[in-house]
LUMGU-950749 format. One record per residue (C-alpha): y, x, z; residue in three letters. Coordinates in steps of 0.1 Angstrom, whole numbers, plus 2048, in hexadecimal, padded with zeros to 3 digits. Each point is the difference from the previous one (the first is absolute). Layout:
residues N
YXZALA...
This chain:
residues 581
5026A1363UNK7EA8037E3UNK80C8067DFUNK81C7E8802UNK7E57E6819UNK8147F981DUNK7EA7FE823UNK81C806819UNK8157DF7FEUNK7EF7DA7FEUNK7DC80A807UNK7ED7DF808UNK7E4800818UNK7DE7FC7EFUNK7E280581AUNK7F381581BUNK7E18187FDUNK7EF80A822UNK80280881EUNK7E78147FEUNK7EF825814UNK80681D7FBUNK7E681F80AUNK8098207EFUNK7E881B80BUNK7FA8247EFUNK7FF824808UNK81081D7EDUNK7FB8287FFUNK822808812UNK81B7ED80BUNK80C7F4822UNK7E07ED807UNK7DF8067ECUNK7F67DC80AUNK81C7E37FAUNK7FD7E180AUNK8167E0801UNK7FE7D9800UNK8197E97F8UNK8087DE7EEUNK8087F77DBUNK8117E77EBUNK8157FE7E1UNK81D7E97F7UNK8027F37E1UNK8217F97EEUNK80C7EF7E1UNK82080A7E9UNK8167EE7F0UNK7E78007E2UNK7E57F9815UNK7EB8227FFUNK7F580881FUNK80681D818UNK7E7809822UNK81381681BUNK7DE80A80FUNK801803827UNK7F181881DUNK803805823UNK7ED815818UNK808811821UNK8148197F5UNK8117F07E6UNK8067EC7E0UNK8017FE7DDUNK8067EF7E4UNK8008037D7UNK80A7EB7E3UNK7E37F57E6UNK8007F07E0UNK7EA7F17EDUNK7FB8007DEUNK7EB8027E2UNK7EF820801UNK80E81A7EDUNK8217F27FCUNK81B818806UNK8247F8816UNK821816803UNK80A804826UNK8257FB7FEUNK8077FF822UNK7F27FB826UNK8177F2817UNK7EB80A81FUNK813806820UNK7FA804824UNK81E7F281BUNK80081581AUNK8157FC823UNK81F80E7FEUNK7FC80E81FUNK7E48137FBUNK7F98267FBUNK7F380E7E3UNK7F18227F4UNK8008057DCUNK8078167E2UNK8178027E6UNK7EC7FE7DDUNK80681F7EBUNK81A8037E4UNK7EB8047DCUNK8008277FEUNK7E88237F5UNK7F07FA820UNK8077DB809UNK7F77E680AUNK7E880D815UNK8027ED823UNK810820810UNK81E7F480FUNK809803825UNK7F77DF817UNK81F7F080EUNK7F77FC826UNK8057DE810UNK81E7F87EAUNK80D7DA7FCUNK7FA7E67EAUNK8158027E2UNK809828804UNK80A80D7DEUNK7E58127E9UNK80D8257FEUNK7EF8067DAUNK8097D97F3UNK7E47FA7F7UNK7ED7ED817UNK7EB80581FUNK7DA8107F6UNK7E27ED813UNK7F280281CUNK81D7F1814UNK7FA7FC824UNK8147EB81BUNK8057F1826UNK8127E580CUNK81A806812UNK7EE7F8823UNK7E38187F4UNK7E97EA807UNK7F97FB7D9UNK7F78197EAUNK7F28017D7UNK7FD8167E2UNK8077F37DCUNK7F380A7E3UNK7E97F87E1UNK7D78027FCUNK7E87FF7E4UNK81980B7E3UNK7EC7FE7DFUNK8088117E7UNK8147E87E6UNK81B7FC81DUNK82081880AUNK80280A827UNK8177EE80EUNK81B80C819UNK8177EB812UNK82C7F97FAUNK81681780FUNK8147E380DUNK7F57E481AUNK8167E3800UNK7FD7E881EUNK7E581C808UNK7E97F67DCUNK7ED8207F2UNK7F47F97D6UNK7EC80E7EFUNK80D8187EAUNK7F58107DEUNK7FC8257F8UNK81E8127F5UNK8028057D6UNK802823800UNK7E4807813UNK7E28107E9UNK81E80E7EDUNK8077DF7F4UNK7DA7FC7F0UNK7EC7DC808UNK80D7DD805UNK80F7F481EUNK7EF7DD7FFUNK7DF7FC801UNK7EA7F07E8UNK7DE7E7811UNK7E37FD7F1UNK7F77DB810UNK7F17F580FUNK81081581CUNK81680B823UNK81981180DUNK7F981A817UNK7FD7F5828UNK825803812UNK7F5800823UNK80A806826UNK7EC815818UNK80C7ED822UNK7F880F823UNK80D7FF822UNK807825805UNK8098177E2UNK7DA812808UNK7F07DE7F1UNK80E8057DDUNK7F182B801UNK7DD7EE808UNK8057E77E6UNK7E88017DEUNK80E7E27F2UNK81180F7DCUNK7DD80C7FAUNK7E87E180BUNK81A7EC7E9UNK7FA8167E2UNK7E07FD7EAUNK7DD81180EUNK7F881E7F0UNK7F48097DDUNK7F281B805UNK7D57FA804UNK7F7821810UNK817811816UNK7E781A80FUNK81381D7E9UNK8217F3813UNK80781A81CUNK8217FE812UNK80982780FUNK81581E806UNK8108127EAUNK80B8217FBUNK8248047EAUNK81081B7F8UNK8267F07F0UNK8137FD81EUNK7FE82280AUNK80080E7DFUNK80A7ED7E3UNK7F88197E5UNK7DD80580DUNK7EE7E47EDUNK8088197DFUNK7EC81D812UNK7D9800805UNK800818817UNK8117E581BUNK7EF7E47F9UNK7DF815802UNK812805825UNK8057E180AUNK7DB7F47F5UNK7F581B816UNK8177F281CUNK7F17DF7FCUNK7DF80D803UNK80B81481FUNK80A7DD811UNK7E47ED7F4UNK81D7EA7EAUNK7F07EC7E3UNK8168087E5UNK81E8167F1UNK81B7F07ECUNK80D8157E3UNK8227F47F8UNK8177FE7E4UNK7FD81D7DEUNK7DD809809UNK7FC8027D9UNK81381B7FEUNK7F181A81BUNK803825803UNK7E181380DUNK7E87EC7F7UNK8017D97F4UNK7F57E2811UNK7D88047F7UNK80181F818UNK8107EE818UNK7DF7DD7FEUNK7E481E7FEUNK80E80C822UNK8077E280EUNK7DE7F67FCUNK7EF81B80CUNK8147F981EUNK7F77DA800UNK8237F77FDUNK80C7E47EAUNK81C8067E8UNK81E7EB7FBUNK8148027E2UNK8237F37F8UNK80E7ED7E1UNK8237F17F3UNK7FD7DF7F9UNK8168007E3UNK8037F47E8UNK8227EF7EDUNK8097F6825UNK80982180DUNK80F8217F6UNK7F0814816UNK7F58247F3UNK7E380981CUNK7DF8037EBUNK7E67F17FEUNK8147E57EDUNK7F87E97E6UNK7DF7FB808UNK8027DE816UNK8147E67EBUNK7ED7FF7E3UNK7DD7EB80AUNK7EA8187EBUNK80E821806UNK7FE7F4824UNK7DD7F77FEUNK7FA8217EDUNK80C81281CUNK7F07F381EUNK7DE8047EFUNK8098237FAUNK80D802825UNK7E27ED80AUNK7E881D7F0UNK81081E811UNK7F57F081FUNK8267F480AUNK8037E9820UNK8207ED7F8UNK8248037F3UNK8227F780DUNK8167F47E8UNK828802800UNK81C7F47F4UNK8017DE7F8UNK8277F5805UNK7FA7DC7FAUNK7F77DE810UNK8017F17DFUNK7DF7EE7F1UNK7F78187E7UNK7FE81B81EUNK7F07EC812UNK7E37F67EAUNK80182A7FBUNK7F77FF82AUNK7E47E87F7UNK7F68107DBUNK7FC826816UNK7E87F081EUNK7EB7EF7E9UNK7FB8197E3UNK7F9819825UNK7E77EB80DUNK7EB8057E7UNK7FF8247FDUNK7FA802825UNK82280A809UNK8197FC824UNK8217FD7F8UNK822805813UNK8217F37EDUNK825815809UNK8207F87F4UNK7F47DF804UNK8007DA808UNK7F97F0822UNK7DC7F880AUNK7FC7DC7F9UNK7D7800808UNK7F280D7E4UNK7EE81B819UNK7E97DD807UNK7FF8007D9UNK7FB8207FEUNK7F1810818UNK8018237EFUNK8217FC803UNK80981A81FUNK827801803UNK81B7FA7F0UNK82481180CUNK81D7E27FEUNK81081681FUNK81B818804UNK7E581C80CUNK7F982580DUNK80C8107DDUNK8247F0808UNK80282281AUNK8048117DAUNK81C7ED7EDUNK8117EA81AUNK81B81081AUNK8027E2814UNK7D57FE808UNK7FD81281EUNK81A7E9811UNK7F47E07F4UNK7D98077FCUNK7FC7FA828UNK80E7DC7FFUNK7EE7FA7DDUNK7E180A80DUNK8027E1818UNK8047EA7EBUNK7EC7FF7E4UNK7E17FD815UNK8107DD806UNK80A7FD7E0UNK7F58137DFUNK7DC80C80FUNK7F97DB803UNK7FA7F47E3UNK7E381D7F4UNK7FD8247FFUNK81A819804UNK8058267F5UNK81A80B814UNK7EF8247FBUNK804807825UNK7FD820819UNK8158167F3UNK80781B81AUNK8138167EDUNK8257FE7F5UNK8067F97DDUNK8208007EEUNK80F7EA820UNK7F280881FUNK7ED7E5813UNK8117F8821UNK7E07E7809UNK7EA81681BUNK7DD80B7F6UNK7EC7E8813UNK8167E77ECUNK7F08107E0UNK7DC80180BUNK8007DA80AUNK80D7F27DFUNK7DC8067F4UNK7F47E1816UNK8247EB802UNK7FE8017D6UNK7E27EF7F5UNK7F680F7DDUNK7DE8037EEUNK80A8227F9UNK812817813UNK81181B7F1UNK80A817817UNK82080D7F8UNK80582480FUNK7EE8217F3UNK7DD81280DUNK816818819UNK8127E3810UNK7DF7F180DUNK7ED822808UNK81B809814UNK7F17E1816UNK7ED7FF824UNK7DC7FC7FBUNK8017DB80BUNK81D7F47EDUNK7F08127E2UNK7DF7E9808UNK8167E2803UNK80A8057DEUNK7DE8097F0UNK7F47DE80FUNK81B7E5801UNK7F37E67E7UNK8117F07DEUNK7ED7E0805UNK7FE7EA823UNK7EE7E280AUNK8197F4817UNK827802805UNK8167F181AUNK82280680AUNK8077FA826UNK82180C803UNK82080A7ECUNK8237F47EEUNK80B8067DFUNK81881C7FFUNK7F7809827UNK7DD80A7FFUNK7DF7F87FDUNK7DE80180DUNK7E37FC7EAUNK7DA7FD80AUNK7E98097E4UNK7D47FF802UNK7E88127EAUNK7DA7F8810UNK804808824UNK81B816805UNK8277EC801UNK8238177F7UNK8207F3811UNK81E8107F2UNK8217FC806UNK8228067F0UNK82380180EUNK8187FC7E8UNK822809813UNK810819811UNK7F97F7823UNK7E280A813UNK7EA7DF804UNK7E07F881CUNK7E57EE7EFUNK7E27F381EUNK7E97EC7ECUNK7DF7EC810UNK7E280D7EFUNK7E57E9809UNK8007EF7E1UNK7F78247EEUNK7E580D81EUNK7DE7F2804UNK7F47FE825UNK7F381C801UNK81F8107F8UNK80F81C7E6UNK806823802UNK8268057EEUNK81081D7EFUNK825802800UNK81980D7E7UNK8227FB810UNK8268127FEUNK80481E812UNK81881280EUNK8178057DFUNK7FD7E97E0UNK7EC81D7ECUNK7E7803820UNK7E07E7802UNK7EE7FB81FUNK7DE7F5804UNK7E97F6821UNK7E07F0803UNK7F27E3819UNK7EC7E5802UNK8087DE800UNK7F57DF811UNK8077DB7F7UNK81980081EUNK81781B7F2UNK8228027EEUNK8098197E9UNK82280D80EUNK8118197E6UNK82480C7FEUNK8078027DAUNK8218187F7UNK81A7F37EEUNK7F28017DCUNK7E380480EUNK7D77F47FCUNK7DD803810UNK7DB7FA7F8UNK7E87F1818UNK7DE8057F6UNK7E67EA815UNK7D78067F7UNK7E27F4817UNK
């Protein structure tokens, strides 16, 4: 409904426009697949009101999926109130669904860090009230059938939509962001510039729950990329020094450490986290001059508020305000700074969003990647975008700090957002941690060294500190000095959510299988590789569980196109296959 224009009861057909082909082809600097391509049909349906303006729902369908949007028409320039969308999906109400509850408007919330609810009914009540947070994934009850909802290509006049907490006769809505979120700043309706659309509510559809990992459909729905030269673009590793030792971002002395670190592995960059304005022993222009005599790049982070949070960590203020903003990524952009992750934006509402928009664009032109936290969900912008690396929208590694009940559920939740949240665009689940935090991990080390490949993320900040991964083998240490941020292919032959997972991942030549289990039962994975050998064959280095969950063991052999890989994974347990010519 549009500022009191009723399009939801007595439309009239008007016309049909199309069918018509589909080819979406492009490549991007990291992601899933460097090279996307899909090819579907088109057409849009056009609608009168009551007053006879017109309304299109605009149509797509490809292999894995479809899609739709609403579009109006209008003189340009004119301006509409979204009032409501009345949106819904009907689902079977015997089918199985794994979701998450959308945050309650808090200091840190939303954020798209709840737990997943694994394989729960149609209709099962929303713990927080307010609403189940996209991306929603489902089976039928035969589990023949399954598909992922969720929303593409939100531009930035529009809120991000979330879906009811109730499901009557099995129908999900569309629901609104909460009024408190941003502290209460920003409207909850949007208001269109015309002519105009919604953003795409779509369906990845597959046959096995694999088909939806390997899907790129929220990003070949969402606009091609902005951005004219992306050869300054890099996706990597990177070093980070928070989750070991949160105070260290004040001190010079450890990020000068961890630089050093990165050089040591041959990692790309170092990410200096929160209140690196105010450091002892030294400031943060000792800290660039080292990294780059080291050839690392340096990462620094920012609040993003701003009215819309209260949120002390410093740098703040510096990112709402369009000038100050610009001001500061050309000062960023002369000390030689590769990019910036940004935190802390607590809202879904349009004014935020636009801020999501307003921060990529004003960082483009100074050259700079960006990674958002606290954070909405991907919703293709990385196609947008493509500087954008990773955004967090999970209930990650730093959970092992504040949240007792992590190491119990972080096996299980591991499992399924691969299925689920990784999806839809990158993910910085900050992974690898070896050591125990706060609340000690209970997942076994090979576990922690395959997240690296089973979370797909332009950026990978690994979590633990310098000791942690010194304290290594030789070859597991090379495994992580080489396993990429950025692959060509992905494919997912084997898993289900909440279960486990396999993942098959390709950078050149050389393929990485990992595998996840996410319960407390030991678990035999035999997998056919001949879709992953050439004829020739492959020689393979293994990373499996050993003998006890803190114990990794690790065999080499080569591989031909008649093999299976036959691995016993621990309960909680992981492994890494890598196959190269």
């Amino acid at each position: 409904d549009l500022d009191g224009a009723n399009f939801r009861d007595g439309l009239r057909f008007s016309h049909v426009e199309g069918p018509t082909p589909v080819v979406i082809d492009y490549t991007l600097p990291h992601g899933k697949r460097r090279h996307a391509h899909n090819e579907g049909r088109a057409m849009a349906v056009v609608f009168q009101n009551a007053v006879g303006r017109e309304m299109a729902i605009e149509l797509r369908a490809f292999p894995d999926g479809a899609a739709f949007r609403y579009r109006l028409d209008a003189p340009r320039g004119e301006t509409q109130r979204l009032e409501a969308e009345h949106t819904g999906w009907r689902l079977p109400e015997d089918a199985r669904l794994w979701m998450h509850p959308a945050d309650r408007p808090g200091t840190y919330s939303p954020a798209y860090e709840t737990y997943y609810e694994n394989e729960v009914p149609v209709g099962t009540a929303c713990p927080t009230g307010c609403g189940w947070s996209f991306p929603v994934l489902f089976r039928t009850a035969d589990g023949r059938h399954w598909g992922l909802i969720t929303e593409a290509n939100l531009g930035p006049e529009y809120f991000g939509g979330r879906l009811t907490a109730d499901a009557p006769g099995g129908l999900y809505r569309i629901r609104f962001p909460e009024p408190a979120e941003g502290l209460g700043t920003g409207e909850l309706q949007p208001t269109l510039t015309l002519p105009g659309h919604s953003p795409w509510r779509l369906v990845i559809l597959g046959d096995r729950p694999g088909a939806l990992v390997e899907s790129t459909l929220v990003q070949d729905l969402s606009d091609p990329s902005r951005v004219p030269e992306t050869d300054w673009i890099r996706p990597g590793r990177v070093a980070w020094s928070w989750w070991s030792d949160q105070p260290s971002p004040r001190d010079a002395r450890k990020q000068i450490a961890f630089v050093d670190f990165a050089a040591e592995m041959g990692w790309e960059y170092v990410l200096v986290d929160a209140n690196w304005t105010i450091m002892d022993h030294g400031n943060i222009h000792d800290v660039l001059r080292h990294a780059r005599e080291k050839g690392v790049g340096v990462l620094l982070w920012y609040n993003s508020g701003g009215p819309h949070n209260r949120v002390t960590e410093k740098p703040r203020g510096t990112m709402a305000d369009p000038d100050v903003r610009r001001f500061e990524f050309d000062l960023l952009r002369r000390w030689g700074v590769r990019g910036v992750k940004v935190d802390f934006f607590q809202s879904d509402k349009p004014n935020v969003i636009r801020l999501y928009h307003d921060i990529l664009r004003d960082a483009a032109d100074h050259r700079l990647m960006v990674n958002f936290h606290g954070c909405t969900l991907p919703r293709g912008w990385s196609r947008t975008w493509p500087h954008l690396m990773s955004m967090e929208a999970v209930r990650g590694e730093e959970c092992y700090i504040f949240d007792p009940a992590f190491p119990e559920r972080a096996p299980q939740q591991n499992v399924i957002t691969p299925f689920t949240r990784n999806v839809v665009g990158p993910m910085d689940y900050t992974p690898a941690g070896l050591s125990d935090n706060r609340y000690p991990r209970l997942t076994t080390t090979a576990h922690e060294l395959a997240l690296p490949v089973v979370f797909e993320s332009g950026w990978i900040h690994f979590a633990d500190a310098p000791d942690a991964y010194r304290a290594l083998p030789a070859d597991v240490k090379a495994y992580l000095r080489t396993v990429p941020a950025a692959w060509d292919d992905t494919r997912c032959p084997d898993g289900y959510p909440g279960r486990y997972i396999v993942i098959a991942r390709r950078s050149g030549e050389r393929w990485y299988l990992a595998g996840l289990n996410g319960t407390t039962e030991p678990r035999e994975i035999e997998l056919p590789l001949k879709p992953f050998l050439p004829a020739a064959g492959a020689q393979g280095w293994l990373l499996a569980d050993g003998a006890a969950p803190r114990e990794i063991a690790t065999s080499r052999r080569r591989f031909v196109p008649g093999d299976a890989l036959k691995v016993r994974l621990a309960p909680r347990g992981g492994f890494v296959l890598r196959l190269e010519p």
